[in-house]
Wavefront OBJ file of the C-alpha trace (Angstrom):
o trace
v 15.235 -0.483 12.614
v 14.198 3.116 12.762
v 17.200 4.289 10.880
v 17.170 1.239 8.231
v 13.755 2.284 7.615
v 14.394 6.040 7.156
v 16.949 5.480 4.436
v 14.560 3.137 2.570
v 12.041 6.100 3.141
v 14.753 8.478 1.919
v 15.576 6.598 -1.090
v 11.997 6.524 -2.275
v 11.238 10.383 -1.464
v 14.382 11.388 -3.500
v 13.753 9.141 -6.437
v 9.944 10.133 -6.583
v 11.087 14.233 -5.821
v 13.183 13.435 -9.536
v 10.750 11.994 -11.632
v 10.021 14.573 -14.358
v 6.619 13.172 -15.843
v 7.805 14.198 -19.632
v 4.777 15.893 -21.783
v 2.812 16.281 -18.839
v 0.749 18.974 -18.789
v 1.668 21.623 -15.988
v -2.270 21.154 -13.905
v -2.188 17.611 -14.746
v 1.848 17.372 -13.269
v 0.861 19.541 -9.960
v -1.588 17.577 -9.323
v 0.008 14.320 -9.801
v 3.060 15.873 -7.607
v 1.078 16.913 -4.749
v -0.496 13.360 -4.065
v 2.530 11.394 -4.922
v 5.082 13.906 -3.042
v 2.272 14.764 -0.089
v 3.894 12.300 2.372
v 3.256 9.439 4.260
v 5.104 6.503 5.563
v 6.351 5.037 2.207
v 5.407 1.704 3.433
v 5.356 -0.272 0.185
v 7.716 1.542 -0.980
v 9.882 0.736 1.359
v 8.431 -3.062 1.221
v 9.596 -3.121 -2.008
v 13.663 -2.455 -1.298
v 13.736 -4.124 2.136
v 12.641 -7.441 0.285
v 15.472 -7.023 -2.099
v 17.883 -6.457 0.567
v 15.920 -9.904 2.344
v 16.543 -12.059 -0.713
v 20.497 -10.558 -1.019
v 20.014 -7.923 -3.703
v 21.317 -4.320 -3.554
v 18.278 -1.359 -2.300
v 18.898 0.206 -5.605
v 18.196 -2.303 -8.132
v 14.941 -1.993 -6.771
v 13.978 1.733 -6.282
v 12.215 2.149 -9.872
v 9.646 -0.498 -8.480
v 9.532 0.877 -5.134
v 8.892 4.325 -7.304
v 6.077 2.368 -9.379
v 4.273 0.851 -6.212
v 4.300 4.464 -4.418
v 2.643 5.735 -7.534
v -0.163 3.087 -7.965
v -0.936 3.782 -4.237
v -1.071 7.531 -4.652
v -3.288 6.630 -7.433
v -5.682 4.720 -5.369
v -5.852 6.962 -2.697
v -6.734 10.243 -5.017
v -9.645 7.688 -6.517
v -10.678 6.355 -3.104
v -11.161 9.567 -1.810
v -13.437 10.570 -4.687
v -16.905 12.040 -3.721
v -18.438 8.850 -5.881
v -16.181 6.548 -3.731
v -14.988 7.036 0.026
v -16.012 10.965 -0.461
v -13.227 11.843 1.835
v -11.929 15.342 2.250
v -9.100 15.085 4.005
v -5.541 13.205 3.293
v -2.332 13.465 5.267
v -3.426 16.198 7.235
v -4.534 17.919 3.641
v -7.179 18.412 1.554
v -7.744 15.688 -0.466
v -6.882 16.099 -4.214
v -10.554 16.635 -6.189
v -10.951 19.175 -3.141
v -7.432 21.010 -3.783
v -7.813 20.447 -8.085
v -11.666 19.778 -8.743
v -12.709 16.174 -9.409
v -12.092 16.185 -13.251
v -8.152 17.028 -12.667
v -8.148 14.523 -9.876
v -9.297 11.640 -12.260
v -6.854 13.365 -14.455
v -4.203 12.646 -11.698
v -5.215 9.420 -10.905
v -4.734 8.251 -14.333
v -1.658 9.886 -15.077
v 0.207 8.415 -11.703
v -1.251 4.877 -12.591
v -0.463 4.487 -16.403
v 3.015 6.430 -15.543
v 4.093 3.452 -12.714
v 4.355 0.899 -15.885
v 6.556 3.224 -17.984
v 9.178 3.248 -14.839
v 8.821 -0.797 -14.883
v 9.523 -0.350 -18.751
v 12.131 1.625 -18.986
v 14.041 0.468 -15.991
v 14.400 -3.461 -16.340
v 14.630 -5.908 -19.051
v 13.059 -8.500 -19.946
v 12.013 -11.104 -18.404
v 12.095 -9.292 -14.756
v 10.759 -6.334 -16.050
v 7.695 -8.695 -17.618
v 6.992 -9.946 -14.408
v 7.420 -6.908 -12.721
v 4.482 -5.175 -14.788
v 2.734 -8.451 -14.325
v 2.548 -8.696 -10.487
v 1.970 -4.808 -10.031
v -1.467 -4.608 -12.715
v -2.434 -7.848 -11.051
v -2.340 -6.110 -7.703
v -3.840 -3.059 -8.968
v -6.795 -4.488 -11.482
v -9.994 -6.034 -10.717
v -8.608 -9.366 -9.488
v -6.738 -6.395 -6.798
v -7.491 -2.538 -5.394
v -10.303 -2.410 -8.223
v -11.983 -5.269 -7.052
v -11.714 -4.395 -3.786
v -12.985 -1.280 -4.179
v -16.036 -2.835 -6.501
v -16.837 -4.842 -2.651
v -16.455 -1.875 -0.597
v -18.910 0.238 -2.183
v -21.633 -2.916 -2.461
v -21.032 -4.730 0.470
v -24.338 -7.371 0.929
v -26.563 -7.053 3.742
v -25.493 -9.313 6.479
v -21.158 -8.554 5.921
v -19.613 -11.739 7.324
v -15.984 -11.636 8.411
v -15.199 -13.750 5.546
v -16.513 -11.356 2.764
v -14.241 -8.548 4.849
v -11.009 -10.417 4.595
v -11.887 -10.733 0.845
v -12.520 -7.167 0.160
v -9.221 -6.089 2.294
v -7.086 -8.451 0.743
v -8.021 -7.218 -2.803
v -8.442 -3.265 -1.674
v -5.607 -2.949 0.736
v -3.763 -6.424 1.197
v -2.910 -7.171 -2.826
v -0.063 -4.290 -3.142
v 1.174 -4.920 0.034
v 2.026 -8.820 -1.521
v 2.313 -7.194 -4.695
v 5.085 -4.713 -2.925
v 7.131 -8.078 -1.530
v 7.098 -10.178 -4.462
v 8.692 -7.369 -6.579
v 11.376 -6.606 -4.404
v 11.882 -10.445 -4.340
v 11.980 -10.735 -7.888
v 14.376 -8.152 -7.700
v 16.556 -10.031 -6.725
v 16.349 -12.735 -8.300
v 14.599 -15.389 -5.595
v 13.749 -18.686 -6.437
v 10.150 -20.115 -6.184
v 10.104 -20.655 -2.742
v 11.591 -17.167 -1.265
v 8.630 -15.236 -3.402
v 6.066 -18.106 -1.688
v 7.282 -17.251 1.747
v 7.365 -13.163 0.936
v 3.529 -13.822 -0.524
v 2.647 -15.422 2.902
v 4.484 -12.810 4.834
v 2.548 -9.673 2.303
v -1.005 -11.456 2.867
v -0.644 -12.110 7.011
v 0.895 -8.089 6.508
v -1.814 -6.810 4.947
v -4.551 -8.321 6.997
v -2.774 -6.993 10.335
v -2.851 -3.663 8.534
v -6.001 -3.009 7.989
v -6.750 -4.009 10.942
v -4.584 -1.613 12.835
v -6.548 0.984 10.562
v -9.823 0.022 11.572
v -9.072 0.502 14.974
v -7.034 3.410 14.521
v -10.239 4.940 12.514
v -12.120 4.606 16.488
v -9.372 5.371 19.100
v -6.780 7.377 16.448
v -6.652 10.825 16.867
v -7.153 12.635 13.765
v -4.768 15.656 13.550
v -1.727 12.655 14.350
v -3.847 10.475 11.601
v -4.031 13.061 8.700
v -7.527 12.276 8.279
v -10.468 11.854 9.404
v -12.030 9.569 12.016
v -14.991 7.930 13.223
v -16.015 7.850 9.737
v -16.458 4.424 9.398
v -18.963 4.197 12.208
v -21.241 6.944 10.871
v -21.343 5.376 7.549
v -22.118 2.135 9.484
v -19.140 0.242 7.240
v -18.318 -3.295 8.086
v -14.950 -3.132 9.733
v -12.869 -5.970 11.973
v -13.771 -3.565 14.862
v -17.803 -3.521 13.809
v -18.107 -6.847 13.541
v -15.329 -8.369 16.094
v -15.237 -5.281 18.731
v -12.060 -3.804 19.798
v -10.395 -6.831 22.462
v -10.550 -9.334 19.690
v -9.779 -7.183 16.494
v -6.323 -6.182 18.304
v -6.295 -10.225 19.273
v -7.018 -10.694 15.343
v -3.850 -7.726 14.390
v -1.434 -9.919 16.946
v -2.230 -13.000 15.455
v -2.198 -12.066 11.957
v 1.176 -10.512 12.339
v 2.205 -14.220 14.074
v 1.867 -15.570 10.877
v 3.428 -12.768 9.096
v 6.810 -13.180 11.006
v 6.545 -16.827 11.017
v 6.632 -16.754 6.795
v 10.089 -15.372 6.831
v 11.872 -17.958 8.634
v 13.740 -19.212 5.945
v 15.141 -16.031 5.718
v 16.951 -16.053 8.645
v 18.887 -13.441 10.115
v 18.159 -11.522 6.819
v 14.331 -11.153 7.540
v 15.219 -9.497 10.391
v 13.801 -5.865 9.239
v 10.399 -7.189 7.558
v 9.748 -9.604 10.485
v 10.495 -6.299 13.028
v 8.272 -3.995 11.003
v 5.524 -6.222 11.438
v 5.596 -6.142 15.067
v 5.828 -2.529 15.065
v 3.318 -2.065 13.072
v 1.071 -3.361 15.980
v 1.766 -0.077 17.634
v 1.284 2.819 14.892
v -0.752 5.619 15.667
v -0.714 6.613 11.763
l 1 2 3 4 5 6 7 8 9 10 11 12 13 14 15 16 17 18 19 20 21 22 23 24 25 26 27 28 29 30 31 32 33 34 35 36 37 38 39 40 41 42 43 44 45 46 47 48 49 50 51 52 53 54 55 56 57 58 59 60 61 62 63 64 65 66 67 68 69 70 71 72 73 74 75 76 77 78 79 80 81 82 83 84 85 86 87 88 89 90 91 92 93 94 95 96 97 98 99 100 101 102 103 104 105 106 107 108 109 110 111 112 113 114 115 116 117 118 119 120 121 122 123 124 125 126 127 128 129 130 131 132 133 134 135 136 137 138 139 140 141 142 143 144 145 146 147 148 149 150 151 152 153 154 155 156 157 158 159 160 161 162 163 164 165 166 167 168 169 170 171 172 173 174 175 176 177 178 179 180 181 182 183 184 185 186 187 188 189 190 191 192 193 194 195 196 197 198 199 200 201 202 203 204 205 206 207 208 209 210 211 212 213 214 215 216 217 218 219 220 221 222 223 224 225 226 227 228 229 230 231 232 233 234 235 236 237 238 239 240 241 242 243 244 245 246 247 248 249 250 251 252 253 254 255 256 257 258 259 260 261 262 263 264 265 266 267 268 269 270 271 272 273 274 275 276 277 278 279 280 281 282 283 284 285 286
């Protein structure tokens, strides 16, 4: 598992460390570089090639969607962390990228990473996979996804029930995480059915996520996090650990990834990866 993973990881560090950005200008490209190359697990990245490999396609048909998702997410987090949105200042154990560029250039960044995801999609597949490609990836990204999302977060109504939460996570966080299994699906060419069971397993994935994250954001520790905790707390957000407490949040993250693993049954022995990532997930401490 550890080793499959790294490669996938590999793969998508490599092909992101060669993208050139052509015309770019050179502040604009270093600060598009240092959020998309800053690090981090890869995690839809590598979502996006292990559910090739699930569905019997080959890693590298697709690593120019793996290479679009990363990007969307880098995106997402340089916006997120603007001082009009999250207002964090700290990202992978580095300052965040309006504090490293200024906000202006981080917009700048944001934009550039986002639009430049659906010129990979373009110029790397034909029609109609590449159609549906672009099609799944702005749907997970626009305000039906991560904008939405982010619309809720920042407006959430008085009395936050657990219901409006699982909305807002599975448009802010949870919709790229699908979005990142359906396209490695499509990939390869599934039928109907695989891509139902890989949007099952993405949505049960997502919601065990964030979960994780919210209780990683009270009992985490910050310098092994990259950012910072507690945060959530002090800004009195409405989190699965708020509003559930810690016992049953973690009950919530077990059960969630239940269903998760239970969606790739059909697979068989070759959903062995995605079902085992699930379960580890349970147990990051980043």
């Amino acid at each position: 598992m550890k080793e499959s993973y790294q490669e996938y990881q590999r793969l998508c560090e490599e092909a992101l460390s060669a993208r050139v950005f052509p015309g770019a200008e050179e502040e604009n490209l270093e600060a598009m570089r240092y959020s998309l190359l800053g690090g981090g697990k890869r995690l839809r990245g590598v979502l996006v090639l292990a559910s090739c490999v699930c569905a019997g396609g080959e890693a590298e048909r697709a690593l120019p969607a793996a290479c679009a998702v990363e990007m969307v997410h880098a995106y997402s987090l340089i916006h997120d962390d603007l001082p009009a949105m999250d207002n964090d200042v700290l990202r992978r154990g580095k300052p965040t990228c309006h504090v490293r560029f200024g906000e202006a250039q981080a917009i700048l960044a944001g934009d550039g990473l986002l639009t430049e995801a659906f010129s990979v999609l373009a110029e790397s597949y034909e029609a109609p996979v590449g159609a549906g490609l672009v099609a799944l990836l702005s749907r997970a990204a626009g305000p039906g996804g991560m904008v939405g999302g982010q619309v809720l977060d920042m407006s959430p109504p008085r009395e936050a029930d657990l219901a409006w939460l699982r909305k807002m996570v599975g448009k802010k966080t949870g919709c790229l995480i699908e979005a990142s299994v359906e396209m490695g699906l499509k990939c390869a060419g599934a039928g109907e059915e695989c891509m139902a069971c890989g949007r099952r397993y993405g949505i049960h994935l997502g919601r065990a996520f964030q979960i994780v994250d919210d209780i990683l954001d009270v009992v985490g520790d910050e310098k092994t996090l990259g950012k910072s905790i507690g945060k959530d707390a002090a800004e009195e957000k409405r989190t699965f650990v708020t509003l559930l407490g810690l016992e049953e949040a973690r009950r919530q993250a077990l059960e969630e990834t239940g269903h998760a693993v239970s969606a790739l049954e059909p697979f068989g022995e070759r959903g062995a990866f995605l079902s085992r990532l699930a379960r580890d997930m349970l147990d990051r401490i980043y």
